[in-house]
Every structure is written in C-alpha cells, then in structure tokens.
C-alpha positions as CSV (number, residue, x, y, z in Angstrom):
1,X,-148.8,-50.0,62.6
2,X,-146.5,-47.3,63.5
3,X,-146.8,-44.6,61.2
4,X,-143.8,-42.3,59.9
5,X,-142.7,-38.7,60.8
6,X,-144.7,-36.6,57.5
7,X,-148.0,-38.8,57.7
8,X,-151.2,-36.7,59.0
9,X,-150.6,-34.2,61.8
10,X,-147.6,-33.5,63.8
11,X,-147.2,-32.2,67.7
12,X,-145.2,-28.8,67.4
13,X,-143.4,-30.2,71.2
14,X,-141.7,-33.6,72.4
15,X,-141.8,-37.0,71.1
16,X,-143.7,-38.0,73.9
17,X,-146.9,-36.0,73.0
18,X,-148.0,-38.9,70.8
19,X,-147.1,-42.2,71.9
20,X,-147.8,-46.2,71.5
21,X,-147.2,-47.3,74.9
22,X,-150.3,-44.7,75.9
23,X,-148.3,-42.8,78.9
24,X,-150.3,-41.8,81.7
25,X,-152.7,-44.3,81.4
26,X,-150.9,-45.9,84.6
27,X,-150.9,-50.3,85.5
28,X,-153.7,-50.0,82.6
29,X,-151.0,-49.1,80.0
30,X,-148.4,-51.2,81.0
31,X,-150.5,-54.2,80.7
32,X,-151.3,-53.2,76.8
33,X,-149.7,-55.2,74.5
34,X,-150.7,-54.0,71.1
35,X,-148.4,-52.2,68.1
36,X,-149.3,-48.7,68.2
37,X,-148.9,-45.5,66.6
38,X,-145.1,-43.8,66.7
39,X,-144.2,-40.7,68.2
40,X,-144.8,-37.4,66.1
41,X,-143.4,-34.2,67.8
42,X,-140.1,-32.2,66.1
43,X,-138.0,-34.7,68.0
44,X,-139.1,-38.2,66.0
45,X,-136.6,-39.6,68.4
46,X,-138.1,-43.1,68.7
47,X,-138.4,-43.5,65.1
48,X,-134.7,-42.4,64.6
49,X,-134.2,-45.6,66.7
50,X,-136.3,-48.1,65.3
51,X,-135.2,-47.3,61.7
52,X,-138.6,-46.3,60.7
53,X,-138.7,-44.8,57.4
54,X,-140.0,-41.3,57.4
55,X,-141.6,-41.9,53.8
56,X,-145.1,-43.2,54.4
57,X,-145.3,-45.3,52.0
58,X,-142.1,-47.6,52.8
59,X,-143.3,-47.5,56.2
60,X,-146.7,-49.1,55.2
61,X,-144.4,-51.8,53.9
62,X,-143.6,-52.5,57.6
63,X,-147.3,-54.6,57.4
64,X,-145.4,-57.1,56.0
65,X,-142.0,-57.5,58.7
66,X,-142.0,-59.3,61.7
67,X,-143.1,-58.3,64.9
68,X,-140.7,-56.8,67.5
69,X,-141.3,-56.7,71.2
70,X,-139.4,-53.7,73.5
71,X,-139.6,-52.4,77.0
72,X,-140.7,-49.6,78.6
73,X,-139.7,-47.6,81.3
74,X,-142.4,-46.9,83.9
75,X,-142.4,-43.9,86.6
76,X,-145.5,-43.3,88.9
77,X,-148.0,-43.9,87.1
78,X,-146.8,-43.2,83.7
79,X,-144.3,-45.1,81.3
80,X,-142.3,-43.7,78.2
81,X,-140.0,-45.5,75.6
82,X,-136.8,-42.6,75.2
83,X,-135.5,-41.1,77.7
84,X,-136.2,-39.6,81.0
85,X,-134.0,-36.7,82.4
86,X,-134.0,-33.9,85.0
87,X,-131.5,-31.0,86.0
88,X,-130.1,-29.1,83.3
89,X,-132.7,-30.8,80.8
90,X,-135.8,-29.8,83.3
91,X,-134.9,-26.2,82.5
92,X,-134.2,-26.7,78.5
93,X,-136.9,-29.2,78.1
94,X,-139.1,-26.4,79.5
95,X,-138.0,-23.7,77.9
96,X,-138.0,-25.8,74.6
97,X,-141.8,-26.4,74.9
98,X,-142.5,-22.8,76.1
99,X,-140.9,-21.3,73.3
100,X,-143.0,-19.7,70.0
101,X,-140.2,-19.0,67.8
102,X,-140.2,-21.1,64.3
103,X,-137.0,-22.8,65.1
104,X,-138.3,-26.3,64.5
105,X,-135.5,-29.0,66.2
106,X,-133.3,-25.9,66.5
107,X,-135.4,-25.3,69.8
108,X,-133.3,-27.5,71.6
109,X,-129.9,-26.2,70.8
110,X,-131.6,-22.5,71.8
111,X,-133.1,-23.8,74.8
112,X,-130.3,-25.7,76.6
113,X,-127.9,-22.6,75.7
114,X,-130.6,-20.3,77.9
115,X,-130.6,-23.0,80.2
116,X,-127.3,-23.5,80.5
117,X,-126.7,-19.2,81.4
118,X,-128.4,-19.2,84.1
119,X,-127.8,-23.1,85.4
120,X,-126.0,-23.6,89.1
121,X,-124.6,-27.2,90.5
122,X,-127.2,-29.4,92.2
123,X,-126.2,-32.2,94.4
124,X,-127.6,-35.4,93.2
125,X,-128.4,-38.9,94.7
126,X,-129.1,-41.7,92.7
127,X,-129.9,-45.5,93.8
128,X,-129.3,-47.9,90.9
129,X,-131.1,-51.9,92.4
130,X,-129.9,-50.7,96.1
131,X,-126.7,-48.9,95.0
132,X,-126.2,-45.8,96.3
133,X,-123.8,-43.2,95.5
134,X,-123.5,-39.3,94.7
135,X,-122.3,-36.3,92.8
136,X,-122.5,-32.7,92.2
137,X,-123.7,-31.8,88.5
138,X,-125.7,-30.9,85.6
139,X,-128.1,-33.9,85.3
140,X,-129.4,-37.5,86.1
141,X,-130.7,-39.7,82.6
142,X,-132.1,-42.6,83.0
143,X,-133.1,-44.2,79.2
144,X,-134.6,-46.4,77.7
145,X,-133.8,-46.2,73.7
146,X,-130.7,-43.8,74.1
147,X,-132.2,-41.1,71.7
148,X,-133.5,-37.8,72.6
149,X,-133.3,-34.0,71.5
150,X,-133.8,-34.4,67.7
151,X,-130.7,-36.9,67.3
152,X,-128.7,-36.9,70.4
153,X,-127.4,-40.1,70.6
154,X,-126.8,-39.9,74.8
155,X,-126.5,-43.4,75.1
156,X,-125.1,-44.7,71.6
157,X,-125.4,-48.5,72.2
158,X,-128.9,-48.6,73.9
159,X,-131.2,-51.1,73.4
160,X,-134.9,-51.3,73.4
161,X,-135.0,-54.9,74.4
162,X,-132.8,-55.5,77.0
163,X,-134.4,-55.5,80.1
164,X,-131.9,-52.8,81.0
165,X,-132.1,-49.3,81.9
166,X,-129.2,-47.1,80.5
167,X,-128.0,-44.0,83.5
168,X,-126.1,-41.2,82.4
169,X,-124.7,-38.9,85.6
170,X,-123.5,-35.8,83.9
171,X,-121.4,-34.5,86.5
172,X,-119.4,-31.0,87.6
173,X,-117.6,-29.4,84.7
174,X,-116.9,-25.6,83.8
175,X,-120.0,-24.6,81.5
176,X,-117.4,-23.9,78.8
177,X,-116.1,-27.3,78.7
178,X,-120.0,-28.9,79.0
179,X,-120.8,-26.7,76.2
180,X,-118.3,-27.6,74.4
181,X,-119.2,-32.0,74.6
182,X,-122.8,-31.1,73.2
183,X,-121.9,-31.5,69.5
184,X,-120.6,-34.5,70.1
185,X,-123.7,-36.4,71.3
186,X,-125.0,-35.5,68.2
187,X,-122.4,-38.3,66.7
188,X,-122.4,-40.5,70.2
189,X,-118.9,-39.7,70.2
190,X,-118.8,-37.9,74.0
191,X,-118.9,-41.5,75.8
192,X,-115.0,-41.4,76.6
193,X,-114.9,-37.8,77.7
194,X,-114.4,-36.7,81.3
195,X,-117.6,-36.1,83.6
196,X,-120.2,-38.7,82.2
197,X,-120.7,-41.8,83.9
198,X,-122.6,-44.5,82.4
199,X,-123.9,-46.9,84.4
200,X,-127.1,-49.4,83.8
201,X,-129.9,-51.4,86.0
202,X,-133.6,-52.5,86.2
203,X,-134.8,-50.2,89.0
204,X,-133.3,-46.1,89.2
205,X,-134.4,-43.7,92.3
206,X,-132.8,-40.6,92.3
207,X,-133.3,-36.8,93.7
208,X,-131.2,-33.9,93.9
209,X,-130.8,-30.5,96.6
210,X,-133.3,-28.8,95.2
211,X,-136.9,-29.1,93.1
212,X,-136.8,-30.5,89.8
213,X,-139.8,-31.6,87.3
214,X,-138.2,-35.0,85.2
215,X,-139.0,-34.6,81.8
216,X,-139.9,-38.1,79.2
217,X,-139.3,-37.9,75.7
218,X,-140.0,-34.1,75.6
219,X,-142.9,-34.1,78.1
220,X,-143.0,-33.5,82.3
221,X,-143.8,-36.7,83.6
222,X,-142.8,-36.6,87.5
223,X,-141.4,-34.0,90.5
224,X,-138.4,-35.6,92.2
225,X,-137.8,-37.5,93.8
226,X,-138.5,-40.0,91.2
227,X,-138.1,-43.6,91.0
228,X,-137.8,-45.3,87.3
229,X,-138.5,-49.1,86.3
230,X,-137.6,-51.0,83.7
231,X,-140.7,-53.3,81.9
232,X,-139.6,-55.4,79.5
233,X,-140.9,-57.2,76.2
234,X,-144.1,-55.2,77.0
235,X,-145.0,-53.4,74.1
236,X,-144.9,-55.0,70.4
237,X,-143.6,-52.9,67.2
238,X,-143.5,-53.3,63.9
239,X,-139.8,-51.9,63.0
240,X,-137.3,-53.0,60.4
C-alpha cells in the first residue's frame, strides 16, 4: 500500500529518500512492478500528486480502490517519480539538505534565496528525442509528476501516466524578476510568464558550461551531463 505523510517515521530531507519505485537499484528496479511504499521526507510531493490522504487511516481505505499504473523516469542507473533538476536547484537542493536549522518545508524557500545570492548564468544544452537547442539560464527540469519543493506546482498539468516527460528551461532573467515568479509556482500560476519554456518528450539529454550534480525528488542522482528516460505504466499505485 502506499502509506500517508504522519504514519511511522519520516526522512528530515527529500521525497526521494523513501521511495516505491526503489531508486538506485538500476534495470533491477525498473523491471519491479509491485505497489510500494510512498515518499516520506518534508517535501510529500508525490503524495500531494496522487491525492493521498495524509490521515492514515483514510489512506488504509485505499485497500479497497483500484489499481493505478504510472511511469517513471530513469537516469543512469537510477529512476525517480517527481522531478529531476539541475542549476539553480543543484545549489538549493544542496543547501536544503545540508542545512540543520528547524525550518521544516521552510528549508526550501531559505535555501534557494542563498542559492540564488551567489548564483551566475550557465549556458545550457538540452536534446529533447534528437532536438537540439540552447539557452543561457538558471536551470534545466525535466519531470515526471510536476510537483516538487513542498508544493511547487512547476509543471501544473503533469501527468504520471502519460508516457511523457514534462521540460522546463528556466532561462536568463534579472534575479529580481526570478525572485519575484517563485510565489507563483506555488499556485502553478507562472506558466504564461516570460523566461520559462515548457516543452515535453520521451528521451531528455542535457549539460550546461560548467559542473552540476542533478538532483531527484530532493536527492543527488547524477553529474552532468545527464540523459533522462521516460518508462511508462511501470510501477502500480494504489491512489484515489
């Protein structure tokens, strides 16, 4: 079953600490086909996304539902179900899971304004199946369920079974005016504004100028250059 954010234990970092698909357990995990256990770190992102109650006991109910079937999104030889991102998020993502202040999901907010102080434009180039193009910016995303950071809703309209992969470019903008579009994804309502492109495939390579570690869900997962597949139908949930 997938049990609900307040039941037993829960991981003070990323969503991606405790996961169903079983992430770096490589071909092996992909392969698995069995419900498992939902993420449990501050984030609860994939949850958020499912629906899943976070009252134990109506999730227990979720014995009784139907069976849903999503994808996952495999890199190397690891997979993850939210969102993978690097640039800008490399340096918050690691400061959020470095940090030992009791600011619960406030971490995030604090670490992507330190992130953002010290951050400087990296030149990106991402291949979406064979297409090539490039930009100057703050990040590459490429997601699976849309949800990340303790509610940010950076791809509003994702879906889990698809067979899709969802790409967000976040490109050159003055740090005032980036700063500025965070609340919004909060609500999904930053789709229209200027600097985001949205874009979508089955197969993402991408690198930028300079090093970057891609972060899953919370967690590193890869050093770029890093190329991102989607794997559909391959995991089965039980979600309202």
């Amino acid at each position: 079953m997938l049990a609900a954010r307040g039941g037993g234990r829960r991981d003070r970092r990323g969503d991606g600490r405790r996961r169903p698909d079983g992430r770096g357990g490589g071909r092996a995990a992909r392969r698995r086909r069995g419900a498992g256990r939902a993420a449990g770190g501050r984030g609860n992102d994939f949850a958020r996304k499912l629906g899943i109650p976070s009252d134990p006991v109506a999730a227990c109910a979720l014995l009784r539902g139907p069976e849903r079937r999503i994808d996952l999104a495999a890199v190397g030889e690891g997979t993850y179900l939210g969102i993978l991102s690097a640039g800008l998020d490399s340096d918050a993502n690691r400061l959020a899971n470095e940090n030992t202040l009791p600011l619960g999901t406030a971490v995030y907010a604090y670490a992507a304004l330190r992130a953002l102080a010290a951050w400087k434009t990296a030149h990106w180039t991402v291949t979406i199946d064979g297409e090539t193009r490039e930009f100057d910016g703050y990040s590459v995303a490429v997601s699976n369920s849309g949800v990340y950071g303790s509610g940010m809703f950076l791809v509003p309209d994702a879906r889990m079974d698809d067979g899709m992969l969802d790409v967000v470019l976040a490109e050159a903008l003055p740090k005032r005016r980036y700063l500025a579009n965070v609340p919004k994804v909060f609500k999904g309502t930053h789709v229209d504004e200027p600097g985001l492109t949205f874009l979508s495939g089955r197969r993402v390579s991408f690198h930028a100028d300079r090093p970057f570690t891609a972060y899953a869900d919370g967690d590193p997962i890869a050093e770029l250059p890093a190329t991102v597949e989607v794997v559909p139908g391959t995991l089965r949930v039980l979600a309202p």
